[in-house]
ZASELUM-610142 format. One record per residue (C-alpha): residue number from 1; x, y, z. Coordinates in nm, 4 decimals. Example, Ala and Ser with C-alpha at 12.3 -4.5 7.8 and 13.67 -1.06 7.14 Angstrom:
<atoms>
num->1&u->1.2300&v->-0.4500&w->0.7800
num->2&u->1.3670&v->-0.1060&w->0.7140
</atoms>
This chain:
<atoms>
num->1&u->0.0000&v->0.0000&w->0.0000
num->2&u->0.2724&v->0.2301&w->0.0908
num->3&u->0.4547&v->0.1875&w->-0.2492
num->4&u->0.1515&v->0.2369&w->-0.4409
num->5&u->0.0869&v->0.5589&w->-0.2696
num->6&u->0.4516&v->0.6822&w->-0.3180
num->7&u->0.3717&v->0.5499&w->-0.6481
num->8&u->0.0738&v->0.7863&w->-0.7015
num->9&u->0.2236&v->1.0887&w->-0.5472
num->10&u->0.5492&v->1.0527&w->-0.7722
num->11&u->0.2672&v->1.0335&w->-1.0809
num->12&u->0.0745&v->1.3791&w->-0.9843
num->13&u->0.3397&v->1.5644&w->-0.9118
num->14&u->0.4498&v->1.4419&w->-1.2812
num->15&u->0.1074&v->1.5961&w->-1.4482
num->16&u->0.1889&v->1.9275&w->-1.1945
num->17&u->0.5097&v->1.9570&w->-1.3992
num->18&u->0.4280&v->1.7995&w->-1.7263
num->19&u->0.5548&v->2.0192&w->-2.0099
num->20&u->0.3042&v->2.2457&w->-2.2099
num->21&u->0.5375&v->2.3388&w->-2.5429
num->22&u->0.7827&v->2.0591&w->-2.6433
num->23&u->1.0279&v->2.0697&w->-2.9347
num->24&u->1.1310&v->1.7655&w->-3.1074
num->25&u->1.4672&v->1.7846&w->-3.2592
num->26&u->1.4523&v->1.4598&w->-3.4111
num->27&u->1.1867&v->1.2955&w->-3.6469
num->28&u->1.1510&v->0.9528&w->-3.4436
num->29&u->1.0930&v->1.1521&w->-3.1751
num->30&u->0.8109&v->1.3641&w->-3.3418
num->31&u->0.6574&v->1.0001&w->-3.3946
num->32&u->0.7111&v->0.9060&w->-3.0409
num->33&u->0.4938&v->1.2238&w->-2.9154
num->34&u->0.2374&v->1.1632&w->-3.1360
num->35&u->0.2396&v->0.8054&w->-3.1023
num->36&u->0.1263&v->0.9137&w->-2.7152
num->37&u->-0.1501&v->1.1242&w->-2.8331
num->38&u->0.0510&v->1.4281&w->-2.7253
num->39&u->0.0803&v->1.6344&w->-3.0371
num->40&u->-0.0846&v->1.8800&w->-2.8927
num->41&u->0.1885&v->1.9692&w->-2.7172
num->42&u->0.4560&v->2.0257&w->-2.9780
num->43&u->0.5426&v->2.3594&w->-3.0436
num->44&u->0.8146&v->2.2835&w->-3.3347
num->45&u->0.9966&v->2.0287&w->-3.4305
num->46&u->1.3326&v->1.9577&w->-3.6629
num->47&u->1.2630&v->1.8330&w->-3.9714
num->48&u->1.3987&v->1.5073&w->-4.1682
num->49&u->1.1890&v->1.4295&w->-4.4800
num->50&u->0.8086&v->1.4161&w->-4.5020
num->51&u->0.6409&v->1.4946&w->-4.1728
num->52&u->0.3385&v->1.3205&w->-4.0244
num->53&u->0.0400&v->1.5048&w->-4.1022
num->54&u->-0.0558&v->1.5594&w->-3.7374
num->55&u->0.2545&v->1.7724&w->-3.6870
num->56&u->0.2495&v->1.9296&w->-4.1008
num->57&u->0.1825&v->2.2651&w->-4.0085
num->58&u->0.3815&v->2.3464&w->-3.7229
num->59&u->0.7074&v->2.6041&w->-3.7492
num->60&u->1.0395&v->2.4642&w->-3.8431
num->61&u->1.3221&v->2.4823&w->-3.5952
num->62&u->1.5528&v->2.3503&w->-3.8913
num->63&u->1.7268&v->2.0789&w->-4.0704
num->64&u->1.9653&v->1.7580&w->-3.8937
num->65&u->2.2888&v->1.9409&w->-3.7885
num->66&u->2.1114&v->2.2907&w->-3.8881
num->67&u->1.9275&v->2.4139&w->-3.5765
num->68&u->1.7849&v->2.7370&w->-3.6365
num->69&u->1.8216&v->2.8233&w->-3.2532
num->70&u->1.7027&v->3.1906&w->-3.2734
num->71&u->1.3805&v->3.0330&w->-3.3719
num->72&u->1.3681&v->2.7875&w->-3.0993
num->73&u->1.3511&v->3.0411&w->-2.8776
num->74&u->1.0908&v->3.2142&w->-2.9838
num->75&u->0.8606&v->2.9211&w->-2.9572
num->76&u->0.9593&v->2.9245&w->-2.5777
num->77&u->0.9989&v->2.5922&w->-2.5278
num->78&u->0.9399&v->2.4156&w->-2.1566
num->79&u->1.1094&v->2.1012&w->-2.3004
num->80&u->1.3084&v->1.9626&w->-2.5645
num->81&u->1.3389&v->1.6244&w->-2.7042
num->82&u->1.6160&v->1.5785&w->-2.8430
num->83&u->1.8211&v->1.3051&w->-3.0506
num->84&u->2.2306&v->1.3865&w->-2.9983
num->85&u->2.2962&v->1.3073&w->-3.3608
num->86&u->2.0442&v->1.5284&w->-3.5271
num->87&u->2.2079&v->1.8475&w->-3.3540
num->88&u->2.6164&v->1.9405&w->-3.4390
num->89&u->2.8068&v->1.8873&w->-3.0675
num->90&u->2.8493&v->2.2843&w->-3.0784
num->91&u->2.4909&v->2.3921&w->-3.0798
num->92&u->2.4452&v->2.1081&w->-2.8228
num->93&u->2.6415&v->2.2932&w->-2.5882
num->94&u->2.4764&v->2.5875&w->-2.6482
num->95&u->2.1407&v->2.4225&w->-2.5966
num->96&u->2.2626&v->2.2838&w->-2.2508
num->97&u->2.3785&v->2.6355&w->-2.1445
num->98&u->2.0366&v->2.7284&w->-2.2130
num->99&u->1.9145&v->2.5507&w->-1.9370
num->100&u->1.6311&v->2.4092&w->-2.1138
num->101&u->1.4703&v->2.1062&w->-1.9851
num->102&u->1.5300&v->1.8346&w->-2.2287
num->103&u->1.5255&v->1.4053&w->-2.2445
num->104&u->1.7855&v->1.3146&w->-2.4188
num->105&u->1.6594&v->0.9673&w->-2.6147
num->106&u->1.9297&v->0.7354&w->-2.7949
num->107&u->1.8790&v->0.4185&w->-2.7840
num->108&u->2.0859&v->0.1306&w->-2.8879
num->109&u->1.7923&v->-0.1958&w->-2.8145
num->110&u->1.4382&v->-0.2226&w->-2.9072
num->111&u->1.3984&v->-0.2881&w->-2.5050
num->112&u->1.5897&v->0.0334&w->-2.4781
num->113&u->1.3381&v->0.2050&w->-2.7197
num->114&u->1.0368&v->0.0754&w->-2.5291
num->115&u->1.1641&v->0.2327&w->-2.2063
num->116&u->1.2171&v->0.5693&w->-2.3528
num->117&u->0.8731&v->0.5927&w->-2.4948
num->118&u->0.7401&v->0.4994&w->-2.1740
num->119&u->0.9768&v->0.8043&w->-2.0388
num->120&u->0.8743&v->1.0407&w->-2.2722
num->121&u->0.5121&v->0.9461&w->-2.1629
num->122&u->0.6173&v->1.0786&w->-1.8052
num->123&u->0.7452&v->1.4107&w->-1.8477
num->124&u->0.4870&v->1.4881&w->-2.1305
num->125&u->0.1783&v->1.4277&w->-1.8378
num->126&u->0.0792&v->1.1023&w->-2.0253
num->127&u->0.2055&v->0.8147&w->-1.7998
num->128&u->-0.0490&v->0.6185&w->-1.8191
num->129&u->-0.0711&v->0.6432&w->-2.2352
num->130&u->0.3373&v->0.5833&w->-2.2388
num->131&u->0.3006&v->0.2444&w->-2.0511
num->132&u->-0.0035&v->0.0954&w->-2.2570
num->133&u->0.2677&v->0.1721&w->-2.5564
num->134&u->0.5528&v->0.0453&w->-2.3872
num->135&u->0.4239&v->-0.2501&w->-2.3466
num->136&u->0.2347&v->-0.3360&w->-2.6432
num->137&u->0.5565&v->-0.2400&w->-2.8474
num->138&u->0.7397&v->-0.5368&w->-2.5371
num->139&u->0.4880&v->-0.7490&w->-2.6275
num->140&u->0.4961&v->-0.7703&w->-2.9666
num->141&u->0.8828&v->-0.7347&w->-2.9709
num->142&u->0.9178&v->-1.0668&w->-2.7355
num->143&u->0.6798&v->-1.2666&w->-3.0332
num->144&u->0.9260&v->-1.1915&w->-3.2906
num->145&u->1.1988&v->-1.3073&w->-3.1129
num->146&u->0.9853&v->-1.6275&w->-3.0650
num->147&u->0.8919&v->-1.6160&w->-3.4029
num->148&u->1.2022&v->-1.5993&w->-3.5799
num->149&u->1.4914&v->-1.7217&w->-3.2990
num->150&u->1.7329&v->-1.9510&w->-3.4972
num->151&u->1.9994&v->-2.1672&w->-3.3034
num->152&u->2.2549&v->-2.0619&w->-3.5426
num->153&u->2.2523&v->-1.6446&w->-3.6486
num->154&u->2.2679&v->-1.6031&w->-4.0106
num->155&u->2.5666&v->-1.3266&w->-4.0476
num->156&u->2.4687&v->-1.0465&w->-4.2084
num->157&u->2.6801&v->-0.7383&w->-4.3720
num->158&u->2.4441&v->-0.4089&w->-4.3346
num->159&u->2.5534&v->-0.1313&w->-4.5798
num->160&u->2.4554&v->0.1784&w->-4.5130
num->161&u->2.6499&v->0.3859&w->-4.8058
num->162&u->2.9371&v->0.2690&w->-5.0917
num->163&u->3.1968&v->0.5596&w->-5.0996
num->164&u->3.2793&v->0.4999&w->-4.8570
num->165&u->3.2008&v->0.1850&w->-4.7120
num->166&u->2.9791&v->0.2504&w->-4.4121
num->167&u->2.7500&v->-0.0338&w->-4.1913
num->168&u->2.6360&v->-0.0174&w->-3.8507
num->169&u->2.8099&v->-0.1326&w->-3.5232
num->170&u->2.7349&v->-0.3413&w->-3.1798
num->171&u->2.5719&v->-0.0551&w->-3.0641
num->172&u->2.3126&v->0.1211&w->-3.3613
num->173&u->1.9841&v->-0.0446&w->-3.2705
num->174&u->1.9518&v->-0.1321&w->-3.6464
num->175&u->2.2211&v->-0.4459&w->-3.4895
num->176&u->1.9793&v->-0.5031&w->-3.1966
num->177&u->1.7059&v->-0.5570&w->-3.4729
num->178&u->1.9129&v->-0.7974&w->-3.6881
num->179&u->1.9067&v->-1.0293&w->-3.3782
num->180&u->1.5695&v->-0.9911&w->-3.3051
num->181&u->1.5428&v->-1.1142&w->-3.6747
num->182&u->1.8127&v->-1.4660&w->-3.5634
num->183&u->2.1131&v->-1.2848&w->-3.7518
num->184&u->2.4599&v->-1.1061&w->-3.6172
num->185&u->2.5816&v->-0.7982&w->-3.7497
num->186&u->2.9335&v->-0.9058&w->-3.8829
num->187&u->3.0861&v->-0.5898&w->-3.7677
num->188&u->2.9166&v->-0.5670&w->-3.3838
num->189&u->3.2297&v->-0.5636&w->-3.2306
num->190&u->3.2957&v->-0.2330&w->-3.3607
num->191&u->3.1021&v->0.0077&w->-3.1169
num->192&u->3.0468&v->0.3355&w->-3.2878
num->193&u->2.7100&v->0.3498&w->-3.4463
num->194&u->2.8143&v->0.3857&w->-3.8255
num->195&u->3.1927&v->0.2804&w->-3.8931
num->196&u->3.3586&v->0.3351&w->-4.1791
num->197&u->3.4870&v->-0.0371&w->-4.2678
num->198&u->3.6837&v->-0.1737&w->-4.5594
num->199&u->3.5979&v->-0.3951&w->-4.8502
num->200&u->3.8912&v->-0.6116&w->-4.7293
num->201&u->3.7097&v->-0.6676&w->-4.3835
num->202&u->3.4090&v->-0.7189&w->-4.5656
num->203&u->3.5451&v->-1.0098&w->-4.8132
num->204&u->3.7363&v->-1.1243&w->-4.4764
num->205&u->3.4161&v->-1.1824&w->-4.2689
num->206&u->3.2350&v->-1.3154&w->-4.5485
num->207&u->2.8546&v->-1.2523&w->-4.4601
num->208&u->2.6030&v->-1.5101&w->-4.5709
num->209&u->2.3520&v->-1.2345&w->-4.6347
num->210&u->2.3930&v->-0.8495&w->-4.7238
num->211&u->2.1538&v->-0.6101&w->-4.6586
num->212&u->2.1942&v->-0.2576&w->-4.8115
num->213&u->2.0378&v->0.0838&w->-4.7965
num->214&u->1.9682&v->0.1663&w->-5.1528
num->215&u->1.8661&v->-0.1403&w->-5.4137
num->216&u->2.1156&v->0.0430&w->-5.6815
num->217&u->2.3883&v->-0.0709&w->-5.4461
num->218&u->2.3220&v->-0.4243&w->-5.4503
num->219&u->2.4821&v->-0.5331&w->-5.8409
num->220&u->2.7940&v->-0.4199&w->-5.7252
num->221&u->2.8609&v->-0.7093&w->-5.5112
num->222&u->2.8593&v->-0.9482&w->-5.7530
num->223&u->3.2119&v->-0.8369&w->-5.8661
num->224&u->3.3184&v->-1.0255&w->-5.5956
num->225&u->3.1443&v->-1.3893&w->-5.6305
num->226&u->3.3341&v->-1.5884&w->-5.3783
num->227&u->3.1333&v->-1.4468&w->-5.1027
num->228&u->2.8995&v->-1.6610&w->-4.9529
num->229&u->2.6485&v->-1.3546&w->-4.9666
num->230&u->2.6811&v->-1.3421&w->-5.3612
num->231&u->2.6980&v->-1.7185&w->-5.4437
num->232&u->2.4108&v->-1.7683&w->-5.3419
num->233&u->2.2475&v->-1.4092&w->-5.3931
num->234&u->2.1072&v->-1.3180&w->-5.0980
num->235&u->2.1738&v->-0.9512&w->-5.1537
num->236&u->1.8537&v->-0.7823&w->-5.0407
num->237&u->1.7806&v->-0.4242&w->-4.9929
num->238&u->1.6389&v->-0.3148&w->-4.6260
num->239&u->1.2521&v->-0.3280&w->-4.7154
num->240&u->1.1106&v->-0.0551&w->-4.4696
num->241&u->1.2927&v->0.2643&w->-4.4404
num->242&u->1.1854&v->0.3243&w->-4.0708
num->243&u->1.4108&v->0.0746&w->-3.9551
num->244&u->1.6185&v->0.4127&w->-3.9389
num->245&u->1.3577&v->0.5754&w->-3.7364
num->246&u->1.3585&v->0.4461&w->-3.3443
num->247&u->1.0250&v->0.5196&w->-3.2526
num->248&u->0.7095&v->0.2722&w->-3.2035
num->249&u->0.6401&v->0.2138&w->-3.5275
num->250&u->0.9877&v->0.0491&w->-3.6138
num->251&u->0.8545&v->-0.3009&w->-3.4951
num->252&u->0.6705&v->-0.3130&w->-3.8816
num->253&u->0.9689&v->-0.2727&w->-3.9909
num->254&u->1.1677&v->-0.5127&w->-3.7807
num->255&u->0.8629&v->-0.7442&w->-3.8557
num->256&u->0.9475&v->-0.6944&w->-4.2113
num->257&u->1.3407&v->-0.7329&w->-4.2024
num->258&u->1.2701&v->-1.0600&w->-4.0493
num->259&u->1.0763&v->-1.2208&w->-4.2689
num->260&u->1.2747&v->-1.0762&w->-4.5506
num->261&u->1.5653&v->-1.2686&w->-4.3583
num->262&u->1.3924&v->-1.5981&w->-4.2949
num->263&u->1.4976&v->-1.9153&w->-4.4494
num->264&u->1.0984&v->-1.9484&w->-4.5105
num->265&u->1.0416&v->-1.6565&w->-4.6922
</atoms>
């Protein structure tokens, strides 16, 4: 009883301090917000391609690594949400001298992902809203990894660009969903989100499936046919574009990788 009314005190005094005028500074994060029913509250967010029509009309505060921070001011802000690698590390430092509130979101699991949305819930006043999401997006994660669990990963090479050479490491959740999926990332040993790799590491590693951005970059491979990837051609391109985008409605697209990547398909 006595947790449960700690509990319920921690929760209004939440909703006494919820923010009122929230900036997204990162297109998953726009999703997130109005994936809680709280577009309401957004006062401007960053763009990043086409916007969701619930947020189509609302100011600019710029383009990825192009904040347009006289303008966030003027929309007075009582909280930003920001993604670190949509904003340059110098205007991040001026945004932290600004003393603006702001949750900070990056996460590198799907489990990770579910407990930010359920943290963004919080400090926009909609607990309750950011749980039920939270754990519909657990629930359904756990029944893919049910669903397509193999006992031996498939090894997969994940190209992000060709010139040059970049994939995804250990830590981008893009590798997090690969395992979901019953693959490994071939190169998630190497922590930074996107490394630059080689095509000697690539040929060295030999993946037995690669994945790529951009369909035009998939031919290219076969100049090299004594990898496991090309002799038997499963060179694929990622079908669902918001497996870039780390907000709720990334499971589709996980959904989608993996049956793209299953030896049933």
């Amino acid at each position: 009883m006595r947790r449960l009314l700690v509990c319920l005190l921690l929760l209004t005094a939440w909703r006494v301090n919820a923010a009122e005028r929230v900036i997204s500074l990162a297109p998953s994060l726009t999703e997130i917000v109005i994936e809680l029913d709280a577009a309401d509250l957004l006062v401007g967010v960053l763009d990043g391609g086409e916007r969701p029509a619930p947020v189509a009309a609302l100011p600019s505060v710029g383009r990825y690594g192009q904040l347009q921070m006289e303008q966030l001011l003027s929309l007075r802000p009582d909280l930003l949400l920001l993604w670190p690698g949509s904003v340059s590390i110098a205007q991040r430092d001026q945004l932290q001298r600004l003393n603006i509130p702001t949750f900070v979101a990056e996460p590198h699991t799907l489990d990770e992902l579910a407990d930010q949305i359920e943290q963004v819930g919080v400090r926009l006043g909609r607990a309750e809203r950011g749980r039920q999401v939270a754990d519909a997006f657990r629930g359904r994660l756990s029944a893919l990894r049910q669903r397509f669990h193999r006992a031996v990963p498939v090894s997969v090479f994940y190209q992000v660009w060709d010139q040059p050479l970049y994939t995804v490491g250990g830590g981008q959740i893009i590798s997090d969903a690969l395992s979901v999926c019953g693959a490994r990332n071939v190169f998630a040993d190497l922590k930074q989100p996107a490394p630059q790799v080689s095509l000697e590491a690539v040929l060295q590693r030999d993946p037995e499936v690669i994945l790529t951005s951009d369909a035009r970059l998939l031919s290219r491979w076969n100049a090299w046919p004594q990898l496991k990837a090309v002799k038997t051609q499963q060179l694929f391109a990622v079908p669902d574009k918001g497996l870039e985008r780390a907000s709720g409605q990334m499971l589709e697209a996980v959904e989608k990788l993996c049956e793209r990547l299953s030896p049933d398909r």
